[in-house]
N, C-alpha and C positions, 0 to 999 in steps of 0.2 A: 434361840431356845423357845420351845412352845410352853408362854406362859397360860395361854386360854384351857379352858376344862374339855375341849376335846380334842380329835386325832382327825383328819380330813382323811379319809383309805378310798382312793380311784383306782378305779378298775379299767384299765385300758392303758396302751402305752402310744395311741394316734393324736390326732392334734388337737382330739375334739379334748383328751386328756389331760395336756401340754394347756390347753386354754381354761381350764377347771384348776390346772395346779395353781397358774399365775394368777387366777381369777381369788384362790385361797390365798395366795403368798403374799400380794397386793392388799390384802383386806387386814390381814391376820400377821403378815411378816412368820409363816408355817409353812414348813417344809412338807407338802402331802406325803402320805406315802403309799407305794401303787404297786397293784397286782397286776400281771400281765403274763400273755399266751408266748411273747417272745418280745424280744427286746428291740427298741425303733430309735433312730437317732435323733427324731424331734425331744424324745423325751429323756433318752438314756444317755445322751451330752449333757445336761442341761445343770446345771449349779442349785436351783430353787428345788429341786425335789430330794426328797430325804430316801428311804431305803426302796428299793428292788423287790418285790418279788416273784420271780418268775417262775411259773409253770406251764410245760407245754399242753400240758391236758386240761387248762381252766375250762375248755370251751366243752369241756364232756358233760352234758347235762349229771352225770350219774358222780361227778369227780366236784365239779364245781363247787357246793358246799363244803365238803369236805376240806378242797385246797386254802378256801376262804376262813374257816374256820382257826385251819390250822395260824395262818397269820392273824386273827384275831389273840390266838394263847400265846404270841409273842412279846402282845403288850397286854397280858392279864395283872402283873405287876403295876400296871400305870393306871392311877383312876380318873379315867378321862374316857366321855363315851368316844366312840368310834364311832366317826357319818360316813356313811357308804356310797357313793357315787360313781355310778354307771354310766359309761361313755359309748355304748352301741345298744341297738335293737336286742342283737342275741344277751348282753352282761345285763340287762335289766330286767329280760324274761326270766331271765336265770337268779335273777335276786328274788323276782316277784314269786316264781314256782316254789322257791327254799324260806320262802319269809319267816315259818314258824321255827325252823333250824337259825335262821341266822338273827333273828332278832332278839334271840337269848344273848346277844354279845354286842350285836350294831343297832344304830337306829337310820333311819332312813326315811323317805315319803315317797311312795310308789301305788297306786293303784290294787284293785283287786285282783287275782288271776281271772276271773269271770270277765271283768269288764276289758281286761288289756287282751282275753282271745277276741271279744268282739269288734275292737278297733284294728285287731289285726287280718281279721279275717275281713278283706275288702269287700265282700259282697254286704257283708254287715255295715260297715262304717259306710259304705254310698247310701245304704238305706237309713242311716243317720243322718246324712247331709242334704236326703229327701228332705226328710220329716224335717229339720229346723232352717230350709229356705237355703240352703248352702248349694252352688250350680255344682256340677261336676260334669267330665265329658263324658258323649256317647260310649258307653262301655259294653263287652261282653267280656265273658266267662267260660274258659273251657278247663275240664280236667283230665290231668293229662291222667290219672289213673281211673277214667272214666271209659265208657265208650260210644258217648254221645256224638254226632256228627260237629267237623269241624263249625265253627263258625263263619258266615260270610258277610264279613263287613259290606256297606253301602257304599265307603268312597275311601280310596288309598290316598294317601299314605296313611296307615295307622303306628302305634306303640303297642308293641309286645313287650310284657313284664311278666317277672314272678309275683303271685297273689304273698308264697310267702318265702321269704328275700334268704332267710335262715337255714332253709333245705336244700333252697335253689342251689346257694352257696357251698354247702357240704356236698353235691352233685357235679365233680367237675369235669369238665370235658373243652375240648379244641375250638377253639373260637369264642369261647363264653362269653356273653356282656351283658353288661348291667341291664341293659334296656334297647329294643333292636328298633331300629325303624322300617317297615315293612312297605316296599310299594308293589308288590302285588302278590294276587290269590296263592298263587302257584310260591315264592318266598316264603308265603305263611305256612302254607303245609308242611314247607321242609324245613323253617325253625323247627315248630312244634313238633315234629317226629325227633329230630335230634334232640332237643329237650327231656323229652320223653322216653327216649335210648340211656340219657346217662341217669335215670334213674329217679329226675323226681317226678313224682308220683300227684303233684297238688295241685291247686288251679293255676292256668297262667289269665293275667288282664290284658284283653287286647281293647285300646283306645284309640277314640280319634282323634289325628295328631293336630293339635290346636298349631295353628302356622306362626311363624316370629322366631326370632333370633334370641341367644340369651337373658336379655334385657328385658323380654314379655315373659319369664320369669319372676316367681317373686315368693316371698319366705316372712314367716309370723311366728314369732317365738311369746308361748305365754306360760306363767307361772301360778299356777293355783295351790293353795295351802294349807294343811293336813285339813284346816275346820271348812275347806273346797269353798273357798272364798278367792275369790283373781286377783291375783294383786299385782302382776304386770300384763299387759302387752304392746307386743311391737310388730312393725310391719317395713318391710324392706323389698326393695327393688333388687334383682339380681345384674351385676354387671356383665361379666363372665363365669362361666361352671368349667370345668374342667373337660378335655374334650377328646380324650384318650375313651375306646371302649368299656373299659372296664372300670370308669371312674364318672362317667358321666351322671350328671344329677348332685355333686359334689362343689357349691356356689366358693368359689375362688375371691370373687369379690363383689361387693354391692353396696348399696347406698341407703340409708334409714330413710320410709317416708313414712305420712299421718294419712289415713282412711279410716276415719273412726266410725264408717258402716261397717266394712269388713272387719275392722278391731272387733270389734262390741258381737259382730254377728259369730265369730268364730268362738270368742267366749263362752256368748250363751250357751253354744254348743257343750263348751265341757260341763262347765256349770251344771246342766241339764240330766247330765248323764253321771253328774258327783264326779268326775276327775281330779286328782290331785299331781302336783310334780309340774314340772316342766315338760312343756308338749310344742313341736315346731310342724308347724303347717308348710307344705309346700304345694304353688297353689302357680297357674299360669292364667295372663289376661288375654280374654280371645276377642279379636278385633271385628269377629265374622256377628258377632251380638253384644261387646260391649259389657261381656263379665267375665267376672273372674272367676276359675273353675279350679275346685281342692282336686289336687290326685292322692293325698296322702298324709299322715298325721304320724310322726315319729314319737316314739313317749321319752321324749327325754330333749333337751336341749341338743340342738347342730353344731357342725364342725366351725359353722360360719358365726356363731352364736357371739361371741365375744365380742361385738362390738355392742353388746349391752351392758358391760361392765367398763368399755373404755367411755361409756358418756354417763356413768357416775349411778349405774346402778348394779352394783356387781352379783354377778350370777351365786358366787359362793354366800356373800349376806342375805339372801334370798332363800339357801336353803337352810343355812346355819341361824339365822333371825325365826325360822320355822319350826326347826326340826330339835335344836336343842333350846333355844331363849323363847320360844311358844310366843313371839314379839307379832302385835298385828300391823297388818302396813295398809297404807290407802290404794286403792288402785290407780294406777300408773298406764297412761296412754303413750307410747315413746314418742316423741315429736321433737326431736334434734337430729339437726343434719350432721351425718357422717359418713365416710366413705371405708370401711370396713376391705381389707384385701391380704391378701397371701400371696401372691404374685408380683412382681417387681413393676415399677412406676412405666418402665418404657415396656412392657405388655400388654397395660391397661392402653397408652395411650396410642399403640399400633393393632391390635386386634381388637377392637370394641367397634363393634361396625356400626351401630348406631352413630351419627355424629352430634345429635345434641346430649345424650348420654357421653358422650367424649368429652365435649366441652364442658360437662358439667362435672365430670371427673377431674380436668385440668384445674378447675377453678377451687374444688372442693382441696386436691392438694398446695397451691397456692394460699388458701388459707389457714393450712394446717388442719383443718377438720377430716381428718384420716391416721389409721393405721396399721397396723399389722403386728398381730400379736406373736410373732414368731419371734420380730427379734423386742423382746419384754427388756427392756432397759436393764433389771437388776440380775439378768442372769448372764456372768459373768465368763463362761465358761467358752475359752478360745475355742478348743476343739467342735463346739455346736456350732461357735461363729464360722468355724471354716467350712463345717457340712451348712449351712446355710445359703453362703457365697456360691457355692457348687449349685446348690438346688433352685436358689433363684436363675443362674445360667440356664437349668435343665428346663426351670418353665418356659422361658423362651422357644426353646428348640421343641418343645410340646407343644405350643399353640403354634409354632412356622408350620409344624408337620402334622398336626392334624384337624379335623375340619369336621364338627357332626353336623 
């Protein structure tokens, strides 16, 4: 029974959602309870979460409020605020664009619309990571509802992406993926025309591909609070990302380390610019100079995120210490070793091609300094346990069979 004065309501039903509820359940012993576009087995097996509710139109910019609302009159009778908690890029734009509709009913911490198109719009945010010393790779810019001449990168292989991730996505077409690797001129033209066939119409980023294997990877999750004061960060190695097309750039598993240049330097950055909310850096180390280069800044905590609630600082007292107890906290450099993973122990220790990364994996489980928030001790529920068994088998047969 939720004895605390508010209602935890997540919006998402993927894992990034599944590690917000355990991250609330764990703190609180509170059953979230979550909105969603369609129902997913990480979350809709699961024992720790309280009601459902589902609509297939949440992701309609023009529907969104409306649907969210309407679950807010469901507990008009309970006086208990409602904290609102967004698990993707598009649920949080979509809280951020409806802020003055929905905050007659929720509370939250989220940024301004002004400042969250700027971070979004990449040509903007590189020119913020100019200005406060932050490297990023050789980039260009094309639009595809432009008719400016292609670009010609200096040296292949480069990264083709969407500038913006939310249109690309609503755009779909035969072969789609997340992010393409290009090794020559003539391949680029012909992503970018088919891109540009199915419809969207916005910038794509073509970069240069910084060389390294997963592990030259690497992910910063910070937390700044409504008075936009930091009051964590952390910094993580990535072990393995996921390596399926259409999934890549999704870290499976990794390991917490301390760089408190790059801590402190990424901060300042929000700091600077007034950010508030949870913000994850995803950021690759280039061996060609010896830094580390941001490609991108998510407003909101990661999929991978949880393994800053399993070393004792948990994501949901973070927002709820903020957002309803207005409690000040000291800032927090994470610096405890932990092995953070989603994928079964005998994938980490066959597909990780680094070997001192290997080794250090082996030793980290030996320890016990590792986990995987999938299977959350107190959630009880057979049936997840059995889509889990299945799903760990599937990672296997995912990293035998594919290779980016």
């Amino acid at each position: 029974m939720n004895t605390h004065d508010f209602i935890p309501i997540i919006i998402g039903t993927d894992i990034n959602a599944y590690n917000m509820a355990i991250s609330f359940h764990e703190a609180y012993n509170i059953k979230p309870i979550i909105i969603g576009k369609g129902q997913l087995p990480i979350t809709n097996f699961s024992s720790i979460i309280g009601k459902q509710h589902i609509n297939s139109n949440l992701a309609d910019p023009e529907q969104f409020a409306t649907i969210v609302m309407q679950v807010a009159a469901d507990y008009q009778s309970v006086n208990k605020k409602l904290l609102l908690v967004g698990t993707s890029d598009l649920y949080v734009r979509l809280i951020i664009e409806n802020e003055e509709v929905l905050k007659e009913r929720y509370v939250f911490n989220y940024m301004p619309e002004k400042l969250l198109n700027q971070l979004q719009h990449k040509s903007n945010f590189y020119e913020l990571c100019d200005e406060y010393g932050i490297d990023i790779p050789v980039t260009y810019f094309y639009n595809c509802g432009g008719s400016e001449d292609l670009p010609e990168p200096e040296n292949y292989p480069v990264i083709v992406k969407p500038s913006n991730g939310i249109s690309y996505n609503k755009n779909k077409f035969i072969g789609q993926q997340k992010v393409y690797k290009v090794k020559s001129s003539e391949e680029l033209q012909n992503i970018i025309h088919t891109i540009s066939e199915s419809g969207y119409q916005d910038e794509l980023i073509i970069q240069d591909y910084i060389p390294g294997d997963d592990t030259y990877m690497w992910d910063s999750v910070i937390y700044v609070n409504s008075l936009k004061k930091t009051q964590l960060v952390t910094f993580a190695q990535v072990v393995l990302q996921e390596h399926t097309v259409t999934a890549i750039g999704n870290y499976t598993a990794l390991i917490t380390r301390y760089n408190e240049e790059m801590m402190m330097k990424l901060q300042k950055l929000l700091t600077a610019i007034d950010y508030v909310g949870f913000a994850n850096f995803d950021l690759k180390y280039d061996v060609r100079d010896g830094k580390f280069k941001v490609f991108e800044v998510n407003i909101r905590q990661g999929r991978s995120s949880y393994y800053i609630t399993a070393l004792g600082h948990n994501m949901a007292e973070y927002i709820v210490d903020d957002v309803i107890y207005k409690k000040e906290k000291p800032l927090t450099l994470l610096d405890k070793d932990f092995l953070f993973t989603v994928v079964p122990k005998i994938v980490l220790r066959k597909f990780v091609e680094n070997k001192d990364i290997r080794a250090e994996v082996n030793c980290l489980i030996k320890e016990g300094k590792y986990g995987n928030p999938l299977f959350y001790k107190n959630d009880h529920s057979i049936k997840r346990k059995l889509y889990l068994f299945a799903r760990q088998l599937n990672y296997y047969r995912k990293y035998r069979n594919n290779k980016w």
